[in-house]
Backbone as CSV, one residue per row, in Angstrom:
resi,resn,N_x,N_y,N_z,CA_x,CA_y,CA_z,C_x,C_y,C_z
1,UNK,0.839,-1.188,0.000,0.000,0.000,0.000,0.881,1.247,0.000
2,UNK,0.549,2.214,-1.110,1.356,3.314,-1.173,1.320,4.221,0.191
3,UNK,1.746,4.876,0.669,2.024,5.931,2.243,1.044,7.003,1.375
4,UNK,0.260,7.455,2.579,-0.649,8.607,3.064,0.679,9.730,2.092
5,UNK,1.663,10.274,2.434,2.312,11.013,2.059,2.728,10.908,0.712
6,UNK,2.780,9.631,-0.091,3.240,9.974,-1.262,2.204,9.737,-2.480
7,UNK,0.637,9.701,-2.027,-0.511,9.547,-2.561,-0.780,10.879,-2.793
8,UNK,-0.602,11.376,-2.213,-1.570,12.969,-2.062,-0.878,13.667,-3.410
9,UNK,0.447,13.923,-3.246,0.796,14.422,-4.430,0.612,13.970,-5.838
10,UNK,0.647,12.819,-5.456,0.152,11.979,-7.298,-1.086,11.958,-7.664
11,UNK,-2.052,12.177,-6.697,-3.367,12.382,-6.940,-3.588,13.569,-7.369
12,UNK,-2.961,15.260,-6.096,-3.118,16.004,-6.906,-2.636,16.829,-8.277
13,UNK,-1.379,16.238,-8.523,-0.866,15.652,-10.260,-1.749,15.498,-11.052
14,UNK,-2.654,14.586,-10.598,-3.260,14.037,-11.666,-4.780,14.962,-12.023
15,UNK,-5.309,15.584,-11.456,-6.567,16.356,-10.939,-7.002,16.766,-12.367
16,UNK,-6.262,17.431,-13.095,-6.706,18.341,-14.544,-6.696,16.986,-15.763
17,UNK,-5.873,15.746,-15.957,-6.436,14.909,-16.972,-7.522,13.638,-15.967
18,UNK,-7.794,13.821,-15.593,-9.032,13.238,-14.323,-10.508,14.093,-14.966
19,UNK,-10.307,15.332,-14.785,-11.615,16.505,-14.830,-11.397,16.444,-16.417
20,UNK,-10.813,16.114,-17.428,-10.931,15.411,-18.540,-11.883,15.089,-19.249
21,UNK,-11.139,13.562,-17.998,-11.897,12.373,-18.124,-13.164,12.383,-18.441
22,UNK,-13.819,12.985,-16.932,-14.636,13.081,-16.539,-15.742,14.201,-16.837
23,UNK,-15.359,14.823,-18.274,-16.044,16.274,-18.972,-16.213,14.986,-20.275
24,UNK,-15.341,14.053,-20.290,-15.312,13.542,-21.570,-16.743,12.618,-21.898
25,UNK,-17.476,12.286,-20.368,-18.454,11.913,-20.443,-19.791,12.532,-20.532
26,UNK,-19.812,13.781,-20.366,-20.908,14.589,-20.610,-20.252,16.130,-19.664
27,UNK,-20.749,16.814,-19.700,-21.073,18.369,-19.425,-21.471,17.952,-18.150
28,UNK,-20.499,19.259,-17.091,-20.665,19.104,-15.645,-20.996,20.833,-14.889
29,UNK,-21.439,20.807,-14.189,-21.056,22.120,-13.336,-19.962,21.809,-12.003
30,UNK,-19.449,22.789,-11.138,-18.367,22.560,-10.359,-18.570,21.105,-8.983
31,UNK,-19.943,21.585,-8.886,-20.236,20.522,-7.277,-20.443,19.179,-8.333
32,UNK,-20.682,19.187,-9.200,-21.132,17.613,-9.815,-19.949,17.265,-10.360
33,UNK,-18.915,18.282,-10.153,-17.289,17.406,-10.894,-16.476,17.123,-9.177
34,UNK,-16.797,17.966,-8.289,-16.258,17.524,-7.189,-16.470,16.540,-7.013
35,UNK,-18.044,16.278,-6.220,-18.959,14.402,-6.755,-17.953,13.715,-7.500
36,UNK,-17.912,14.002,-8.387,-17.642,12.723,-9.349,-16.415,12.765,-9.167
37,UNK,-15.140,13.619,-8.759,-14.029,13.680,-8.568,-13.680,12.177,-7.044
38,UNK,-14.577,12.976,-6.272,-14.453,12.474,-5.034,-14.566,10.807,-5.054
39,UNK,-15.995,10.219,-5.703,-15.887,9.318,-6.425,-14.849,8.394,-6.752
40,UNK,-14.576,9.168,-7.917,-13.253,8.442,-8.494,-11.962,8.213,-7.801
41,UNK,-11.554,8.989,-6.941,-10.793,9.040,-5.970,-10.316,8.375,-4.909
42,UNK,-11.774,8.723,-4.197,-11.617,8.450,-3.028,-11.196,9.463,-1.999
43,UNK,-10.695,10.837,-2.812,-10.558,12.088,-1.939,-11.179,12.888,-2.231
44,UNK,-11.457,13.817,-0.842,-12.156,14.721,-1.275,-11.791,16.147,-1.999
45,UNK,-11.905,16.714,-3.205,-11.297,17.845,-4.257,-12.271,18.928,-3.918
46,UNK,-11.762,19.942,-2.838,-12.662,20.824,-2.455,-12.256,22.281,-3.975
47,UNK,-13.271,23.443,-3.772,-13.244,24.582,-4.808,-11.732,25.245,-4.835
48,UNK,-11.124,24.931,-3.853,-9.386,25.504,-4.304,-8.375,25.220,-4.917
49,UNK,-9.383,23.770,-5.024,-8.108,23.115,-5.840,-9.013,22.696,-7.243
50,UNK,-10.293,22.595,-7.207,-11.444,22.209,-8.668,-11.189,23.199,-9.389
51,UNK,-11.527,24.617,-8.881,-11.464,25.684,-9.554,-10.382,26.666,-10.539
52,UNK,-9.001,26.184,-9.760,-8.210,27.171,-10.683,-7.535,26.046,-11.501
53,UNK,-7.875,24.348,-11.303,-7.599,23.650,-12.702,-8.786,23.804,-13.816
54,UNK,-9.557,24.104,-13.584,-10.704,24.508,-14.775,-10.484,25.441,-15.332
55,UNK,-10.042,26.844,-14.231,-9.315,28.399,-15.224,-8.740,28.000,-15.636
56,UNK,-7.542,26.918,-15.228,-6.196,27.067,-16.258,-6.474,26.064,-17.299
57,UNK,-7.903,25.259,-17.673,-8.036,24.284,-18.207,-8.842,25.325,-19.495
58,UNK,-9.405,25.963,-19.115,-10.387,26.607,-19.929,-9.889,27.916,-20.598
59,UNK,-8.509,28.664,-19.768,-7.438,29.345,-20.481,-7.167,29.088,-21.703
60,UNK,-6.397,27.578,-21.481,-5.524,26.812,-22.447,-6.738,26.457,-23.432
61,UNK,-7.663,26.641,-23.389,-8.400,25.900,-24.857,-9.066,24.230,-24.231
62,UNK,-8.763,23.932,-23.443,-8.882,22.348,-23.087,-10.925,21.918,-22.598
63,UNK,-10.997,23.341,-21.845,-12.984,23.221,-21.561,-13.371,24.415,-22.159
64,UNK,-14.528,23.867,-22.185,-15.406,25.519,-22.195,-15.975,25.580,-21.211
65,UNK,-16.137,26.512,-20.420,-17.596,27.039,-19.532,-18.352,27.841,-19.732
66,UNK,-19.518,27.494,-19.780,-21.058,27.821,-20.172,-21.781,28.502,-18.726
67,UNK,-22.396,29.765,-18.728,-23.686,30.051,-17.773,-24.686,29.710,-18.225
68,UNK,-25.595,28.787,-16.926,-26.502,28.759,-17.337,-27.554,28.769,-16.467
69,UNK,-29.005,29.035,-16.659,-29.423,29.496,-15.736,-30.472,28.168,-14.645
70,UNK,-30.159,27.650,-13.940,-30.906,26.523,-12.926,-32.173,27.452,-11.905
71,UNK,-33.166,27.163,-12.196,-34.057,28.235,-11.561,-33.819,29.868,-10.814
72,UNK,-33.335,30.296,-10.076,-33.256,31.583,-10.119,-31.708,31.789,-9.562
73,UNK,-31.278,30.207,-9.667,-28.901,30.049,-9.877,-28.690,30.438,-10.924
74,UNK,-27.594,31.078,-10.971,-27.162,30.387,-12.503,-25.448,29.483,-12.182
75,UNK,-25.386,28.788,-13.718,-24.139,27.477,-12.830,-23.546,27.664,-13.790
76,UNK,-22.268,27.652,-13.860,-21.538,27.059,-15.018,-20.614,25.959,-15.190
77,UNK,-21.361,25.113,-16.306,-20.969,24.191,-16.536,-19.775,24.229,-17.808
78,UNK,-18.900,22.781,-17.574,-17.910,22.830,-18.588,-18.220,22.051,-19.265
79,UNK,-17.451,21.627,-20.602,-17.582,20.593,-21.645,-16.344,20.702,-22.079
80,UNK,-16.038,19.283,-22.348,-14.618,19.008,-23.432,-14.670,19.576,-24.360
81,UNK,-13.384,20.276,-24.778,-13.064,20.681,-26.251,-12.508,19.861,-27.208
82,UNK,-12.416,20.015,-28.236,-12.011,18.838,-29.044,-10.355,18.540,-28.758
83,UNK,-9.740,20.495,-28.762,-8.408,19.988,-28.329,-8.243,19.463,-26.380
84,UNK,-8.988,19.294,-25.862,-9.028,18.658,-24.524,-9.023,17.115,-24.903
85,UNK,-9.436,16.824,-25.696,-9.803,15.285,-26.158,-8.755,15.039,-26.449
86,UNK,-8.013,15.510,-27.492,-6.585,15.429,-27.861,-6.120,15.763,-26.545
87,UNK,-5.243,16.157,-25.994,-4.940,16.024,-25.034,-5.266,14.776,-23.822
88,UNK,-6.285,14.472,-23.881,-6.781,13.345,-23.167,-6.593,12.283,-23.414
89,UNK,-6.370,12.151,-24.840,-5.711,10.495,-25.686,-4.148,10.407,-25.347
90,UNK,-3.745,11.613,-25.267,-2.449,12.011,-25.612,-1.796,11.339,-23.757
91,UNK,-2.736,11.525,-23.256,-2.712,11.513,-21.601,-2.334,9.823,-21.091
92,UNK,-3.643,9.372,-21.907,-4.090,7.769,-21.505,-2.881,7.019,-22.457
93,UNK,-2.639,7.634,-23.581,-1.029,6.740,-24.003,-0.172,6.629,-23.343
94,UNK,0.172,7.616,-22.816,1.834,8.288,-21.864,0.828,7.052,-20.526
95,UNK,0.332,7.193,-20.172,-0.168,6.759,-19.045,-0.079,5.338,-19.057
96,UNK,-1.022,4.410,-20.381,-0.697,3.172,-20.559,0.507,2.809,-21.054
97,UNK,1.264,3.462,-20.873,2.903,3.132,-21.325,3.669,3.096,-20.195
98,UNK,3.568,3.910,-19.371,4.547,3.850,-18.489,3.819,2.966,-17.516
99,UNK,2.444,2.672,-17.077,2.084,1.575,-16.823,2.037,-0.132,-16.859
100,UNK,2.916,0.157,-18.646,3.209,-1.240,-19.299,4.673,-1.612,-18.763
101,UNK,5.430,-0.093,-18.888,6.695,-0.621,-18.390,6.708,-0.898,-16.592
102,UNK,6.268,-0.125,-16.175,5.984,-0.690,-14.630,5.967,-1.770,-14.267
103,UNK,4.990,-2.492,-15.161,4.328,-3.826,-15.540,5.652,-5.291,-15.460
104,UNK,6.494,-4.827,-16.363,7.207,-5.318,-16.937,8.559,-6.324,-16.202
């Protein structure tokens, strides 16, 4: 079992091709990518750390975020971009590779 201490950092490494992933399946707003972050995880990804990988995700071209209006909220949700997708293939290669050699 990997140590409490050297999990945390590889998890939060991994946070921006994760929120990807996880845009790659449909269009999210912030609390329903935490959810689903947390989920996948197993930790919990509070707004300080969700939020400025989405600016810097949505900077770079990788999401879009959308307002929109939920009864008298409004939320914004993200969606994959096509170059996020690229990027996301680009992710799961490097990933199943160095996984293969791990493997090995």
């Amino acid at each position: 079992m990997l140590e409490e201490d050297l999990l945390e950092p590889l998890s939060r490494s991994l946070i921006k091709p994760v929120i990807l992933g996880v845009l790659e399946k449909g269009e999210r707003h912030g609390y329903s990518l935490m959810s689903e972050l947390k989920r996948l995880t197993g930790r919990k990804v509070g707004p300080n750390i969700l939020y400025p990988a989405l600016r810097d995700l949505e900077l770079r071209g990788y999401v879009r975020g959308m307002w929109v209006s939920h009864g008298r909220r409004r939320l914004k949700k993200y969606l994959l971009t096509k170059k996020g997708k690229a990027l996301l293939d680009k992710f799961r290669e490097y990933l199943s590779s160095l996984l293969q050699e791990l493997s090995s």
